[in-house]
N, C-alpha and C positions, 0 to 999 in steps of 0.2 A: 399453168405451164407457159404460157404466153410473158405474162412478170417476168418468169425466172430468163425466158431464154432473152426479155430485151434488157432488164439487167444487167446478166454476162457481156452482152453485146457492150452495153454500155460501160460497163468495167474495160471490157477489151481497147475500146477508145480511148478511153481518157488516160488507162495508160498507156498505151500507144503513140498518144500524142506528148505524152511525160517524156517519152523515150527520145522520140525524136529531134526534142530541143536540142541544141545545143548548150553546153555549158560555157557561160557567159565569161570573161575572164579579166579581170576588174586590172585596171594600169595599175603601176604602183603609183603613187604619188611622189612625187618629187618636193624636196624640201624649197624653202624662198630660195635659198642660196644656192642651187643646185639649178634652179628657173633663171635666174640670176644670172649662171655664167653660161646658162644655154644661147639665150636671147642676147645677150652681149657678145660670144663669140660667135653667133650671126651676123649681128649687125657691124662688127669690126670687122669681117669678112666682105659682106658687102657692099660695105661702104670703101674699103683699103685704108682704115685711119691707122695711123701708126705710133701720133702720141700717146706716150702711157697715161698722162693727166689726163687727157679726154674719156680714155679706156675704163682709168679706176673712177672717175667722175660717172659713165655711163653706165657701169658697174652698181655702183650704190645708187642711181635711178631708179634703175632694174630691182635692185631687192629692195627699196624702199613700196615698188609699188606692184612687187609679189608678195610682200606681207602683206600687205593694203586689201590686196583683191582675196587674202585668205579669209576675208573678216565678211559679215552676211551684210550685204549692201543692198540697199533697192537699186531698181536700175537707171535710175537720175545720178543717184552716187555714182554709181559704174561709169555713169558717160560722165559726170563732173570731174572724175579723176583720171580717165582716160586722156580729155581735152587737159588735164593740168599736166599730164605727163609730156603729152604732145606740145607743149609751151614750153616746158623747158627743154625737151629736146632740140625745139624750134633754134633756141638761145644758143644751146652746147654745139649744132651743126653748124657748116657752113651752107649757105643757100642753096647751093649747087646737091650737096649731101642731102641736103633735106627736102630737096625736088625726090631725086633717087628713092629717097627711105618714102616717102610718102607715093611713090608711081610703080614701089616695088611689087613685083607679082606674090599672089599669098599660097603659099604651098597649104594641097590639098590634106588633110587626113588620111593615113590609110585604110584601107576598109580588110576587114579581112578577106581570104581568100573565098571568092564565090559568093559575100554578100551582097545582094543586091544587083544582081549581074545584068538585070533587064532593067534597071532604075536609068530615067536621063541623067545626062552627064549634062551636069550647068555652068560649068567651066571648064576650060583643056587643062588634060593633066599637064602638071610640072617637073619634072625632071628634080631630083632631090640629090643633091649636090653632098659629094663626101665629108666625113666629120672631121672639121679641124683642131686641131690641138686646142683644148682649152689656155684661157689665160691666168697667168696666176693672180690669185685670190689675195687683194689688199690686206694689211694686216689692222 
């Protein structure tokens, strides 16, 4: 008698605790080229650059080193191509731009609503600035 009633019990729980999960809900994935004109029409934004040759230049950076990071890298690659990106950006900036882009505050993730509500906060949030028109896409 004892079996059967801590059994049930124990069925009760574990689906219980089935229940109460939340369902997880996977981002979509954005393509290189789509990472591409996200990250570029940020940094065009704010930086205020306004040459298109810098743009479409910082443009094919950006999806050369969003393929790059599609590929399964240890994380010596990771930081050897991260530092090789930052080198040439270094080049395409002007000093003053690449003070800014390197001093820039890094916008938080969003968490969904109500996760983690009692976790510290290890940085102040940042205010997430509206979406600017993209720029068209080099041919």
């Amino acid at each position: 008698m004892i079996k059967k009633v801590l059994s049930i019990l124990l069925v009760a729980l574990i689906s219980g605790s089935m229940a109460a999960q939340e369902a997880v809900h996977e981002r979509p994935q954005r393509t290189p080229e789509e990472e591409a004109v996200k990250q570029t029409t940020r940094l065009v934004r704010e930086l205020g650059i306004n040459d298109s040759v810098r743009i479409d230049t910082l443009y094919r950076m950006h999806l050369k080193y969003a393929r790059t990071r599609q590929r399964v890298m240890t994380r010596a690659q990771s930081i050897e191509k991260m530092q090789s990106f930052y080198a040439d950006l270094k080049q395409l900036l002007t000093p003053d731009e690449y003070e800014r882009f390197m001093n820039h505050p890094v916008e938080q993730p969003r968490r969904p609503h109500g996760a983690n509500r009692m976790a510290p906060v290890s940085a102040p949030s940042v205010a997430v600035p509206n979406k600017p028109a993209t720029p068209a896409k080099p041919q």
